[in-house]
Structure formats: C-alpha cells, structure tokens
N, C-alpha and C positions, 0 to 999 in steps of 0.2 A: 556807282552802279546801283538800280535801282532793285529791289526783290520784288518780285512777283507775287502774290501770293496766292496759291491754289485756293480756290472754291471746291469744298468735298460737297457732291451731292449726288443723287442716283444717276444713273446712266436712262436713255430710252429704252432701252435693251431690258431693264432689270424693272421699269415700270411696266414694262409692256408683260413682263413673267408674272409679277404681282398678281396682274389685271388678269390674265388667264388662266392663273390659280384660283380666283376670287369666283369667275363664271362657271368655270367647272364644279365648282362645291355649290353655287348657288344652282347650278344644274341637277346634282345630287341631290339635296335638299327641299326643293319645293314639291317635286311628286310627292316625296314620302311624306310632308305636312300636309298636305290635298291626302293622304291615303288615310292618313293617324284622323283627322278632320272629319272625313265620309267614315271611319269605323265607330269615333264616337258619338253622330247622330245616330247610327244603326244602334247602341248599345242601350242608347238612350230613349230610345222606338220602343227597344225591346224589353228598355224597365218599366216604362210608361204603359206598356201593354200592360206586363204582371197585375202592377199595382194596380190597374183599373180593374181586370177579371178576380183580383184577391178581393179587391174592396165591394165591386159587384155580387160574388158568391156569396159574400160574410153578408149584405144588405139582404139577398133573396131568401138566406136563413133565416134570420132574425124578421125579417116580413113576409110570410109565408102565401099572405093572400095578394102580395105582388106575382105577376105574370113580366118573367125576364122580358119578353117583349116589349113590357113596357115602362121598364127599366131607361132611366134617361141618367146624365151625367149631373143634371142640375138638381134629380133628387137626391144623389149620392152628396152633390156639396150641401143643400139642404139640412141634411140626417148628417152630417159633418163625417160624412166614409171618405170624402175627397176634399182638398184645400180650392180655395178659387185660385190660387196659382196652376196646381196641378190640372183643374177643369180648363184653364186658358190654354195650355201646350200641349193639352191632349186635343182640343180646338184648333188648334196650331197647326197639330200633326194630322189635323182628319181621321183620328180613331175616336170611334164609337162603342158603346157598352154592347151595344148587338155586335160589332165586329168583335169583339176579343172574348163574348161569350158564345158564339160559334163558330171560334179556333180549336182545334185538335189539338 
C-alpha cells in the first residue's frame, strides 16, 4: 500500500481573508496619506510665507529709501535675505513679497 502524502497549503477561503484584509487597510490608509500630504504643503505655504515677510521687513529696514512696492524677490536673493532655492519655491508656490507684505 502506497501513502499519500498530504500537501499543506492555504485554503481559497483563507486567501480570499488575506486579500480582504489587505483592501480594507489599504482603504484606511491612502485618505489619510492624501490628508498628512495636502497638510504638509499647507505647512509648508505657510513657512515660506513667514520667511519671505521676515526677510522682506528685516530688507525694508535696513534700506529705508526702498519703497515695499517695489520690493522684488530677486533683490532679496541679490542682498542674500533669501537663497535661490528658497526664491525657486517661492516661484513655485506663486507667492510674492507684495502678497505676504499686505497679509494681516
């Protein structure tokens, strides 16, 4: 007589749980990396402003016979108040020295 020998291996049953375990977390999961995502471009908006209206003011002090209006981003990197990185993504983002010097 000959033996058989069983093959251990998952069932359909217990792939198909896997599998619908696996959707449901990846269902949980991608809103909230889409949310974490979109809150650190905002955070990021909102440092890039600071640091343009900090580095702005501290320029309009120190050159007193500048007119904010006419205040540009390329003479802030010029006068080295701003990096040409920082000029690029402030570029990037479409903020202006006039936009974040008449924010409230």
């Amino acid at each position: 007589m000959s033996k058989v020998k069983k093959v251990k291996g998952f069932t359909l049953i217990e792939m198909a749980i896997v599998l619908f375990i696996i959707s449901l977390l990846i269902l949980i999961i991608i809103p909230n990396i889409n949310h974490q995502r979109k809150n650190a471009v905002n955070v990021n908006s909102n440092a890039m402003r600071t640091e343009l209206r900090t580095q702005a003011q501290l320029y309009l002090s120190e050159h007193p016979n500048t007119e904010a209006s006419a205040l540009t981003t390329n003479m802030l990197v010029t006068d080295h108040y701003l990096t040409n990185q920082q000029a690029k993504k402030l570029a990037d983002q479409k903020i202006t020295v006039q936009d974040v010097l008449n924010e409230k």
